[in-house]
C-alpha positions as CSV (number, residue, x, y, z in Angstrom):
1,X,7.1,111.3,139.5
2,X,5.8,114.3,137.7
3,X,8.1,117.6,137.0
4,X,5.0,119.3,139.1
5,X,5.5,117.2,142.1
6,X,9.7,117.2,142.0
7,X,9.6,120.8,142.0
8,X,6.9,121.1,144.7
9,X,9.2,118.7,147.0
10,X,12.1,120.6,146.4
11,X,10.1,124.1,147.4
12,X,8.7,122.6,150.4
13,X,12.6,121.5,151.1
14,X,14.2,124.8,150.8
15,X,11.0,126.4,152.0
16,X,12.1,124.7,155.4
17,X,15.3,125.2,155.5
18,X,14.3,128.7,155.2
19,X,12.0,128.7,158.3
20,X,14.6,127.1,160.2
21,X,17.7,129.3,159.3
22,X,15.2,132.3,160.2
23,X,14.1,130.7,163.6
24,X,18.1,129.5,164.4
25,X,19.4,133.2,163.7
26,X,16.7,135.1,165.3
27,X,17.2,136.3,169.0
28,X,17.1,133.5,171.5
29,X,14.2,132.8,174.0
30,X,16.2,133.5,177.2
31,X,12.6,133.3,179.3
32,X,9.0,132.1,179.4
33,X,7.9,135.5,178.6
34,X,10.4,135.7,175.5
35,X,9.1,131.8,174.7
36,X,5.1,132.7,174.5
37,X,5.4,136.7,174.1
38,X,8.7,137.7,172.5
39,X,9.1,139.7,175.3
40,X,6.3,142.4,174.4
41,X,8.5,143.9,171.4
42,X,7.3,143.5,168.4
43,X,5.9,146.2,166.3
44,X,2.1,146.0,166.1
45,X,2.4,145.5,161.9
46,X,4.2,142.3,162.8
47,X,1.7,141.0,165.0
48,X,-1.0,141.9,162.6
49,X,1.1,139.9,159.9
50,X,0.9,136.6,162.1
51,X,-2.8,137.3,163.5
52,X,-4.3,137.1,159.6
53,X,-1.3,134.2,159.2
54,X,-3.0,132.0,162.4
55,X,-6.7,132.6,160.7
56,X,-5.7,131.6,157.1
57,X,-5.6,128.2,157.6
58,X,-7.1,125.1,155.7
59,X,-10.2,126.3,155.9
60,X,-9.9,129.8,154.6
61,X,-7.6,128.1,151.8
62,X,-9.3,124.9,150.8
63,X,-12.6,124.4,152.5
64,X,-13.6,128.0,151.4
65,X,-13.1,127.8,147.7
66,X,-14.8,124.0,148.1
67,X,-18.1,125.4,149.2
68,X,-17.6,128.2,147.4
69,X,-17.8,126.1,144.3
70,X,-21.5,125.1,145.4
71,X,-22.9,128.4,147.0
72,X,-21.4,130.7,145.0
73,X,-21.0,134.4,147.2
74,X,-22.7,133.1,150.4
75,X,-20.0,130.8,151.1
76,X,-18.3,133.7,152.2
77,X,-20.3,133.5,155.9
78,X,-18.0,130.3,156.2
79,X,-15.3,131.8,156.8
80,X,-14.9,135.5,156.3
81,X,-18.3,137.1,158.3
82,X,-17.4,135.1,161.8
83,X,-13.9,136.3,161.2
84,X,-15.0,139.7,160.8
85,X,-17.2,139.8,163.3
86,X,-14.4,138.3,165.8
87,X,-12.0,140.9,164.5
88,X,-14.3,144.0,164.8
89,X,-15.4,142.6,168.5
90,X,-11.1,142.2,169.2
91,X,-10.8,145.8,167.6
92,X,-13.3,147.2,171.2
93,X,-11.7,144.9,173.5
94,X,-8.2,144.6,172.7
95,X,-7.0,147.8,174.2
96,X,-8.5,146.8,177.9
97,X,-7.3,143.6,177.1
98,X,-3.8,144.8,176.4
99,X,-4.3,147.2,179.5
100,X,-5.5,144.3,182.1
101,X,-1.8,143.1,182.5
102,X,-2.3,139.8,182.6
103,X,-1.0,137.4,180.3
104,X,-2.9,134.8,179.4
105,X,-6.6,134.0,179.8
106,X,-6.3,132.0,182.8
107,X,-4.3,134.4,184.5
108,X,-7.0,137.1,183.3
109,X,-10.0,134.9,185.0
110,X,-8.1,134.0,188.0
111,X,-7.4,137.5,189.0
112,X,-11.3,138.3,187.8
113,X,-12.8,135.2,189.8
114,X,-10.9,132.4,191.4
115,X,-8.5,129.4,190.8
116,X,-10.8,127.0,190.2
117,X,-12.8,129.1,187.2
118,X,-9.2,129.5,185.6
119,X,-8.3,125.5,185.7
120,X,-11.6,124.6,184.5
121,X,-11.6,127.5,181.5
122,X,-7.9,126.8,180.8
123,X,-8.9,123.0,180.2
124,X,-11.3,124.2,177.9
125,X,-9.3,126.3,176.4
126,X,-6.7,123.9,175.8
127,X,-9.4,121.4,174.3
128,X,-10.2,124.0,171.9
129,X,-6.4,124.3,170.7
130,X,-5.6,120.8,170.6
131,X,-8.5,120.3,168.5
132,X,-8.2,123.0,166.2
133,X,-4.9,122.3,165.4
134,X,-6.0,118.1,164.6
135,X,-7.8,120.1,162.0
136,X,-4.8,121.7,160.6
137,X,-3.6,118.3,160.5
138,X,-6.3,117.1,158.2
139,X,-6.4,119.7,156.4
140,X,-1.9,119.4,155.3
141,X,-2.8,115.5,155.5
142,X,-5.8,115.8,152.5
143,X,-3.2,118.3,150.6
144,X,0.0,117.0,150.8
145,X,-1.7,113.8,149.7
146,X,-3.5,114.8,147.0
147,X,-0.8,117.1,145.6
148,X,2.3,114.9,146.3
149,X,0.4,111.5,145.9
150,X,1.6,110.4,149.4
151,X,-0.9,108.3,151.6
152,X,-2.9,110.3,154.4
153,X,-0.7,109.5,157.3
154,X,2.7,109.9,156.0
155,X,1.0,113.7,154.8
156,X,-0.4,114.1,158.1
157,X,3.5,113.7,159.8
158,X,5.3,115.2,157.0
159,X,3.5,118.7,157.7
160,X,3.5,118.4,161.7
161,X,7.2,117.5,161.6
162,X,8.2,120.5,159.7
163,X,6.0,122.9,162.2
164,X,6.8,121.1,165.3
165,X,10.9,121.5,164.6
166,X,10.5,125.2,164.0
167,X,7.8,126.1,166.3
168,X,9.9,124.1,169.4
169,X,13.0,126.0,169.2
170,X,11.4,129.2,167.8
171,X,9.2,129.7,170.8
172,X,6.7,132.7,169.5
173,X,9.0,134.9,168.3
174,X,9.6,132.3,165.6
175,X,6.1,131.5,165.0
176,X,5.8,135.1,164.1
177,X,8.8,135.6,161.8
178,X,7.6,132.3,160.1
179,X,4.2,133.6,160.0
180,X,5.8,136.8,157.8
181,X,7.2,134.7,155.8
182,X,4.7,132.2,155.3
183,X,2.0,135.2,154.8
184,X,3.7,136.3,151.7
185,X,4.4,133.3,150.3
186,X,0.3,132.6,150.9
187,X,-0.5,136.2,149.4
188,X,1.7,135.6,145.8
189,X,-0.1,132.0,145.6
190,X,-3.5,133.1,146.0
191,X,-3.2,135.9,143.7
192,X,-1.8,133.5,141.2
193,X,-4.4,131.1,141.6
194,X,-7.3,133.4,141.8
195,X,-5.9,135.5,138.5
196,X,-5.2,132.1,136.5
197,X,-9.0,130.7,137.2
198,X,-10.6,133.9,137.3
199,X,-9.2,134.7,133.9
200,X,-9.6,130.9,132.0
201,X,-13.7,131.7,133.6
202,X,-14.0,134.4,131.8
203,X,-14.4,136.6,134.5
204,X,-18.2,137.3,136.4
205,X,-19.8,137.1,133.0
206,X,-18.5,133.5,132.4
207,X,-19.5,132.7,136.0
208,X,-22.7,134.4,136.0
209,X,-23.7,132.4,132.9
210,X,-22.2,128.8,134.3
211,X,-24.5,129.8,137.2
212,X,-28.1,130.2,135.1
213,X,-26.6,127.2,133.2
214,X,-26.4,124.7,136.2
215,X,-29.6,126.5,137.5
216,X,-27.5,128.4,141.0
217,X,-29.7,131.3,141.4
218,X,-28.7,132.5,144.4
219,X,-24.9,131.9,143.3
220,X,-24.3,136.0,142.7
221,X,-25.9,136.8,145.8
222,X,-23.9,137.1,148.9
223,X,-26.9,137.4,151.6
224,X,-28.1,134.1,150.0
225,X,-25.4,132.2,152.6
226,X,-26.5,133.6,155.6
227,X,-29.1,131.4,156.5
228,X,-27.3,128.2,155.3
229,X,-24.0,129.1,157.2
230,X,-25.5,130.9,160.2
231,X,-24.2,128.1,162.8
232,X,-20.9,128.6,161.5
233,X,-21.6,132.2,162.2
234,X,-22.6,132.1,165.6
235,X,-20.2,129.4,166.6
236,X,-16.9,130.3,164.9
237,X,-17.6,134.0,165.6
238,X,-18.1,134.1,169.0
239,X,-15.4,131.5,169.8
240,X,-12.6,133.0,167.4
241,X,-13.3,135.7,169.5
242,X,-12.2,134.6,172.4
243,X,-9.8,132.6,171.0
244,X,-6.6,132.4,172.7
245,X,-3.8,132.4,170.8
246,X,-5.4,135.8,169.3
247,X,-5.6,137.1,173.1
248,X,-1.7,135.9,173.0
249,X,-0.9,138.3,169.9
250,X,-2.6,141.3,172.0
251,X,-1.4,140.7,175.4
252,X,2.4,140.3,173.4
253,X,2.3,143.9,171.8
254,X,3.8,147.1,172.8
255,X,0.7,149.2,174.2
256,X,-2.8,149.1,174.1
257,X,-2.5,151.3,171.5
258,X,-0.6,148.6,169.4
259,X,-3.0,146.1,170.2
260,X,-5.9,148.5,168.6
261,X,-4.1,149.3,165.3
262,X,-3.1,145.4,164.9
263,X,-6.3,144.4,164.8
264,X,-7.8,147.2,163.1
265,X,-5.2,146.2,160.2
266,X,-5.8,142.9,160.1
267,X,-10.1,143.2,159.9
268,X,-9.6,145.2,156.6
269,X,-6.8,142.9,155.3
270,X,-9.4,140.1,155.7
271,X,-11.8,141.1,153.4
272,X,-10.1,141.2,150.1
273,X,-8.4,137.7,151.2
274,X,-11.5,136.1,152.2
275,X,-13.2,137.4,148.8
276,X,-10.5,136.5,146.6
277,X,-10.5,132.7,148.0
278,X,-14.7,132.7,147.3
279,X,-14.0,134.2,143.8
280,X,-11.3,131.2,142.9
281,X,-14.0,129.0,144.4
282,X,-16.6,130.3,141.9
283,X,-14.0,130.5,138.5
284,X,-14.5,126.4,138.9
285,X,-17.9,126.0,138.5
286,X,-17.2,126.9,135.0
287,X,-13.9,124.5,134.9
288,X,-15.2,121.7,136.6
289,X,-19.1,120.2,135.9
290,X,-18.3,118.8,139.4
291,X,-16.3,119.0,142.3
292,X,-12.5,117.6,141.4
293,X,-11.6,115.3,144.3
294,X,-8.9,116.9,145.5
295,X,-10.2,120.3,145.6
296,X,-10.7,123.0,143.7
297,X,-7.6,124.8,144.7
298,X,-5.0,121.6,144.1
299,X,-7.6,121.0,140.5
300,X,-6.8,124.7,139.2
301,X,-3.1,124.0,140.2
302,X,-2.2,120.9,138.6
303,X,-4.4,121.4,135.7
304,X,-3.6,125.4,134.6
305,X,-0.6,125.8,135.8
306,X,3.3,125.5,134.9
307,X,5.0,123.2,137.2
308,X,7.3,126.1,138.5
309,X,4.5,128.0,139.1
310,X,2.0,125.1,140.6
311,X,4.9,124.5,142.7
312,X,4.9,128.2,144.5
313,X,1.4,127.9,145.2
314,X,1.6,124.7,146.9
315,X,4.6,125.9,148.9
316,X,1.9,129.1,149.6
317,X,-1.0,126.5,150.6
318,X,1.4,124.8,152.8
319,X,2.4,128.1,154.5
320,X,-1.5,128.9,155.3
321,X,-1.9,125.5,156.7
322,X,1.1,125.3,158.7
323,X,1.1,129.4,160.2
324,X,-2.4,128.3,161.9
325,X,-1.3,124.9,162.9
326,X,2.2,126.6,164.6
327,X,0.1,129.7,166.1
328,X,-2.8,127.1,167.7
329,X,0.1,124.1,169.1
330,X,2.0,127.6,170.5
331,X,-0.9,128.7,172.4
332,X,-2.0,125.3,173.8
333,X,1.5,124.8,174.8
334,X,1.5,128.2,176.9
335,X,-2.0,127.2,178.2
336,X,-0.5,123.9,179.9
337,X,3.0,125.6,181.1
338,X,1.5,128.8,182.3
339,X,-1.8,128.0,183.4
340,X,-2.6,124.6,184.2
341,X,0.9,123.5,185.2
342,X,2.5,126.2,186.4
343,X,5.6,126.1,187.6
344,X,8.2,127.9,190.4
345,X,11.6,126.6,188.3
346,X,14.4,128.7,187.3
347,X,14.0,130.3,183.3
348,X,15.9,127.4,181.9
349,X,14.2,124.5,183.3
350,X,10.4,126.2,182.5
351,X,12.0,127.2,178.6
352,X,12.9,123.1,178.2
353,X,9.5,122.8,180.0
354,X,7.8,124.8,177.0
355,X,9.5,122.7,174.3
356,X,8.4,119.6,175.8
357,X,4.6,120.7,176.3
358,X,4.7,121.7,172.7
359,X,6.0,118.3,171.7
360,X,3.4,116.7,174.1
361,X,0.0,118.6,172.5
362,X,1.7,117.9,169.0
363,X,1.3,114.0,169.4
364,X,-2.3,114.8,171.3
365,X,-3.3,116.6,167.8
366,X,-1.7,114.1,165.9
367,X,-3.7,111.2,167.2
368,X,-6.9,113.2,166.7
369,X,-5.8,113.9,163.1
370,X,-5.4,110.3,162.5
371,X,-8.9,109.0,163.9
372,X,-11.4,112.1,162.4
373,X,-10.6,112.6,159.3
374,X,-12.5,115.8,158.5
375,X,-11.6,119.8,159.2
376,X,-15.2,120.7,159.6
377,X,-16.1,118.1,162.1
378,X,-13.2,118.6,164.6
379,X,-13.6,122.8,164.0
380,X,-17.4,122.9,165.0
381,X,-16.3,120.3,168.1
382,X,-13.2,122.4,168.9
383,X,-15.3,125.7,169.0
384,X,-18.6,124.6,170.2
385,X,-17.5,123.4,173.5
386,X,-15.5,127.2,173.7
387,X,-18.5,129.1,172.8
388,X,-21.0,127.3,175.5
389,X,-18.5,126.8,178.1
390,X,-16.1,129.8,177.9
391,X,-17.3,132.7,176.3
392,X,-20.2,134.1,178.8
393,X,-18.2,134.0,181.7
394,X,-14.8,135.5,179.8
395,X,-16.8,138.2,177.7
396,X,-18.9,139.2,180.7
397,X,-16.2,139.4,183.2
398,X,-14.7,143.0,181.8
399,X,-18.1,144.3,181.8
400,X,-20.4,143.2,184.6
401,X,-19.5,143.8,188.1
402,X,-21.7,141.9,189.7
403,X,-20.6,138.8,187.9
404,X,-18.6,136.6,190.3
405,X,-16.4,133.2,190.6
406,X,-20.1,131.0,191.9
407,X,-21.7,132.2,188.3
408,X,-18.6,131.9,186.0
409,X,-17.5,128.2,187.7
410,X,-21.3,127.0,187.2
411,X,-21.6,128.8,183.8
412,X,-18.1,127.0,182.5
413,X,-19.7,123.7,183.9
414,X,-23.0,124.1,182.3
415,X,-21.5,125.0,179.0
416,X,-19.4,121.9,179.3
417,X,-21.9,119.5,180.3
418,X,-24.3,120.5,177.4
419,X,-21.5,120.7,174.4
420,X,-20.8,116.6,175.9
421,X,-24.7,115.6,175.7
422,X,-24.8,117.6,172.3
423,X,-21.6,115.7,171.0
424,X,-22.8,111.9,172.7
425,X,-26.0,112.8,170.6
426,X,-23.7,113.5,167.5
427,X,-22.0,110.2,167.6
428,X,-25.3,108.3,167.3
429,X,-26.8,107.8,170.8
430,X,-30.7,108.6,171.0
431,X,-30.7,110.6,173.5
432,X,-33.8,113.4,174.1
433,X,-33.3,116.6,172.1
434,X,-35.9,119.3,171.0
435,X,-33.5,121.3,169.2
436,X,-31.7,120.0,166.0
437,X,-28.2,118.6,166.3
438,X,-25.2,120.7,165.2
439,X,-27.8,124.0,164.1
440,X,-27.9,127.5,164.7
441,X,-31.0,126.8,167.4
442,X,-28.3,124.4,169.4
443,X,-25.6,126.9,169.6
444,X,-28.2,130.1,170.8
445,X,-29.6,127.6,173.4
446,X,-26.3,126.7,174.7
447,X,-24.9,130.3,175.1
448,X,-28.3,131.3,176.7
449,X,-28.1,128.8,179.3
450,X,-25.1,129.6,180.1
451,X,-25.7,133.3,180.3
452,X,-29.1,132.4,182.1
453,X,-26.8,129.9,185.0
454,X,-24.2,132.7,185.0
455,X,-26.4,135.6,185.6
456,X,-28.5,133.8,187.9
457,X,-26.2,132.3,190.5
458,X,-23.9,135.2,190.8
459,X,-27.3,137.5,191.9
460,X,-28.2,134.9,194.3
461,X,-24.6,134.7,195.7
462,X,-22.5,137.0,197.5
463,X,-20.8,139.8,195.4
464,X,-16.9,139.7,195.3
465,X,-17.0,144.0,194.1
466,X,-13.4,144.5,196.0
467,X,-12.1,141.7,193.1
468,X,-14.0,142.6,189.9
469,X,-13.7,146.6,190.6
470,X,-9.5,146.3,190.4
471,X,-10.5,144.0,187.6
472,X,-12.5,146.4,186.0
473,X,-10.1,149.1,186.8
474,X,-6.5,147.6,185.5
475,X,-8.6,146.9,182.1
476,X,-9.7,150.8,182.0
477,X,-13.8,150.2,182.7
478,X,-14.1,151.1,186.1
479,X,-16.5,150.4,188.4
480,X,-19.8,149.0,186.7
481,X,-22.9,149.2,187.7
482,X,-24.9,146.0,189.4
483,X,-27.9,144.6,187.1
């Protein structure tokens, strides 16, 4: 065993024993509310901290500086545009958001529309998480392997052990003290990777040149991605933002006023951090003359680095990884106990409840982990079936009045129904399609007709006004006008 991969095993040891003495000592969950909110006091800073912690994941940390090594500055649409564009669109909502009172999204569209509408988007919802954090999974699975030579699977359960211990007993007040942690630890490594291959580049000159070399012409140009990546775009962007576990970090802050300067902070934190991934990304097209198998990121490590030093990064990798993966098993836990299972037990009971539901969507993730083997794959099914079946009928309920359960139940199901033909089409069945599979044209037609069913059978249905106007009223829009 190499001094590099002793010292990395030894990080990732004290790294949790560190997460768990934090969790252990901080205040105990004495409810459900404590459990999935910290009981609505943490400063907004904090919050902000763990909202940029549960979107630097695999992707932004791996996959970005991977495709960054072939596209140059457009990779950035990846990754950092959709989370812009999320976070700018959180930045107008999360203050009636904060202000609507209720909890959760469920909670939100049962109050807007009816039961049913908040099972059948709380199921989705839940899909979405599950999946997402499978792709966490991959994502410590391909690293953990590649770094510390162990095979797929015994990565894959190496990482999730380590975040399901913490995030079970920790409840979300741990999550976000982890997610502080695990945020600087991810800053110092990606400043040290990104400084050590920027500098052994040469800089934009030695990139620039490595680009007309290999004949990238586009490699400089940013707006050069946006065509390629535009999908990605639409998809991740509209369903990150509406993506619960983001919704969780606003409905657990002070005010609505706290909710507004968290995500304010965190949309011009993201920029640098996206960049500087895109940048180490681009330093290896003038290391590498292709692609290193593990990675750019693990390459840069193990091959210009001091083993001390290539061990803090991995421990930082692991952090990025593991703060989304904690964040997104969290959420899906709070979407089982408090929506779609809810229960009338004392505090106690529904706190053991909570543990177990997290242990439960763990080994759901798990086995998804184990049978796709790729973070891109399982992301795009994880957010296509939230754009098309959730986002219409969420977005549109805190601004149109005349929007009502009819529209938002046959919206959901129409969304549903057409992300499960697109995905039967995926896995090889001929089945008739004019628009191309897993494109830009799929994802507008999908969120049109659902817009299209949701508009059109709430006009020709009755009106449910005395509903949607204290609604509209608790989230601070008042009454809107009909279309």
């Amino acid at each position: 065993m190499t001094l590099l991969k002793i010292f990395s095993l030894i990080g990732l040891l004290m790294y949790f024993m560190l997460l768990l003495f934090a969790v252990t000592k901080e205040k105990k969950n004495h409810s459900v509310l404590d459990y999935f909110f910290a009981g609505r006091s943490l400063p907004y800073w904090a919050l902000s901290i763990t909202f940029i912690a549960s979107w630097w994941g695999a992707g932004s940390a791996l996959s970005t500086a991977d495709l960054a090594y072939e596209d140059g500055l457009g990779a950035f649409w990846y990754y950092g545009v959709p989370v812009l564009i999320s976070t700018f669109l959180m930045i107008l909502c999360a203050g009636g958001i904060r202000r609507v009172g209720y909890l959760t999204q469920g909670r939100m569209m049962e109050a807007r529309y009816s039961k049913g509408t908040a099972k059948l988007l709380s199921l989705l919802v839940l899909f979405f998480m599950v999946f997402n954090a499978a792709s966490q999974m991959v994502g410590v699975g391909d690293f953990f392997g590649s770094y510390l030579g162990l095979s797929y699977e015994k990565a894959v359960l190496l990482g999730t052990t380590i975040v399901l211990i913490y995030s079970m007993f920790g409840g979300f007040r741990g999550v976000v003290l982890t997610d502080i942690i695990q945020f600087v630890l991810l800053l110092i490594s990606a400043l040290i990777v990104f400084a050590v291959g920027f500098s052994h580049a040469g800089g934009f000159e030695g990139i620039r040149n490595a680009a007309q070399m290999t004949g990238k012409i586009n490699y400089l140009n940013m707006g050069a991605g946006a065509s390629k990546y535009s999908m990605y775009v639409i998809t991740f962007g509209c369903a990150w933002m509406i993506q619960a576990n983001v919704w969780q970090r606003i409905s657990a802050a002070r005010s609505d006023r706290d909710a507004r300067k968290m995500t304010v902070m965190s949309f011009f934190a993201y920029i640098p951090l996206y960049l500087m991934v895109v940048f180490t990304g681009m330093a290896g097209l003038v290391l590498y003359s292709e692609k290193p198998e593990g990675g750019i990121v693990t390459a840069l490590v193990t091959d210009y680095l001091s083993p001390f030093l290539g061990a803090l990064v991995f421990i930082g990798i692991s952090a990025a990884i593991m703060s989304t993966m904690d964040s997104l098993l969290n959420t899906a836990s709070m979407t089982l106990v408090l929506d779609l299972i809810p229960s009338h037990a004392d505090e106690k009971k529904q706190l053991n409840r909570s543990r177990m539901t997290t242990l439960g969507v763990t080994a759901i993730a798990l086995v998804i982990s184990m049978g796709i083997r790729s973070i891109l794959k399982i992301s795009w099914m994880a957010s296509d079936i939230i754009t098309t079946g959730v986002f219409v009928p969420l977005v549109m309920g805190f601004f149109w009045r005349r929007g009502n359960s009819r529209g938002a139940l046959a919206s959901i199901g129409t969304g549903f129904v057409y992300c499960i033909y697109n995905l039967i089409i995926g896995f090889g069945v001929p089945l008739p399609s004019f628009w191309k599979a897993q494109s830009a044209q799929q994802v507008i037609l999908g969120v049109a007709l659902s817009f299209i069913v949701y508009v059109g059978v709430s006009l020709i249905t009755p009106p449910e006004f005395e509903k949607a106007d204290a609604f509209l009223q608790k989230a601070g829009f008042g009454k809107k006008k009909e279309l």
